[in-house]
C-alpha positions in Angstrom: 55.4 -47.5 -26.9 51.4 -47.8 -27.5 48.9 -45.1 -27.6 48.0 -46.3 -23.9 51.0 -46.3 -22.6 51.1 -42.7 -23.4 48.2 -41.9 -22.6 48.7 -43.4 -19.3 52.3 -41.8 -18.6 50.9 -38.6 -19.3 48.2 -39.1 -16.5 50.6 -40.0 -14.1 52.6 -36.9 -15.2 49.4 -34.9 -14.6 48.4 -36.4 -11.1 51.6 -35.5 -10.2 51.2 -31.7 -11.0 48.1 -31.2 -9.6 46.8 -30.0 -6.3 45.5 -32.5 -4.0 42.2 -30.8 -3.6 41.6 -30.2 -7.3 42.8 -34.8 -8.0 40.3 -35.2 -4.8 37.3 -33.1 -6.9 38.1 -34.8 -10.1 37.7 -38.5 -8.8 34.6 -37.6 -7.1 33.2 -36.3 -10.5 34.1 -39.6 -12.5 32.6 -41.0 -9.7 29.5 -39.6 -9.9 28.9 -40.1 -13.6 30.1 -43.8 -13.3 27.6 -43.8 -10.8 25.0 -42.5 -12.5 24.4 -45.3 -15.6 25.5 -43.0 -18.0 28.4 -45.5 -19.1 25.4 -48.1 -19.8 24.4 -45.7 -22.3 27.5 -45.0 -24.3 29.0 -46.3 -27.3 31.5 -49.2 -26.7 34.9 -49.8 -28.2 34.4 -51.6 -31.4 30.4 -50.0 -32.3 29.7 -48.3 -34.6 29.0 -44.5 -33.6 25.6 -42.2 -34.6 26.1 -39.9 -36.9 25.5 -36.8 -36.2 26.5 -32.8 -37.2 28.1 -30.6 -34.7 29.7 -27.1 -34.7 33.5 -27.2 -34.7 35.7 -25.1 -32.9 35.3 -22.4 -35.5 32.0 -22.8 -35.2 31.2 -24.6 -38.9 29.1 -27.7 -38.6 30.8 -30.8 -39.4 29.5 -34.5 -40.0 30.5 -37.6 -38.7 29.7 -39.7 -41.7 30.9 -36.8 -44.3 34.1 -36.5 -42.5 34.4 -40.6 -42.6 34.2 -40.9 -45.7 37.0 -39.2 -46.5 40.0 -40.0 -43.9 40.3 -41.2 -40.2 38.6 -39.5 -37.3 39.6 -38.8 -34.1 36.6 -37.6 -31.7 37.3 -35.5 -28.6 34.4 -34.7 -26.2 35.1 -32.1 -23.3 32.5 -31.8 -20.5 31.4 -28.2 -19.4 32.4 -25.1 -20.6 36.1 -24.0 -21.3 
């Protein structure tokens, strides 16, 4: 089974989980950003990303490029504050 496959089972899992209300808020959020044009103004599958240097979760500033150049990297970006 494929990385999307998985990724797809476990948000089926998830909807399934979740209260109705909370599905109903989180559609109409995607919604909106789709809406917006903010997709027009991401990076597509296949570009080449910006570098850039961001804190980690320990707080130490880390580099796209620096980090590339020695191993694989997998980017996760969470909206809001945890």
């Amino acid at each position: 089974m494929g990385l999307q496959d998985k990724l797809n089972r476990l948000k089926e899992s998830s909807k399934a989980k979740m209260p109705k209300e909370a599905l109903e808020i989180m559609h109409r959020a995607t919604d909106d950003l789709k809406n917006s044009g903010i997709l027009d103004r991401t990076v597509k599958v296949g570009q080449k990303a910006p570098d850039f240097t961001l804190a980690n979760t320990e707080n130490q500033e880390v580099n796209l490029y620096a980090l590339l150049a020695k191993r694989p990297v997998v980017l996760s970006w969470y909206r809001g504050k945890w």
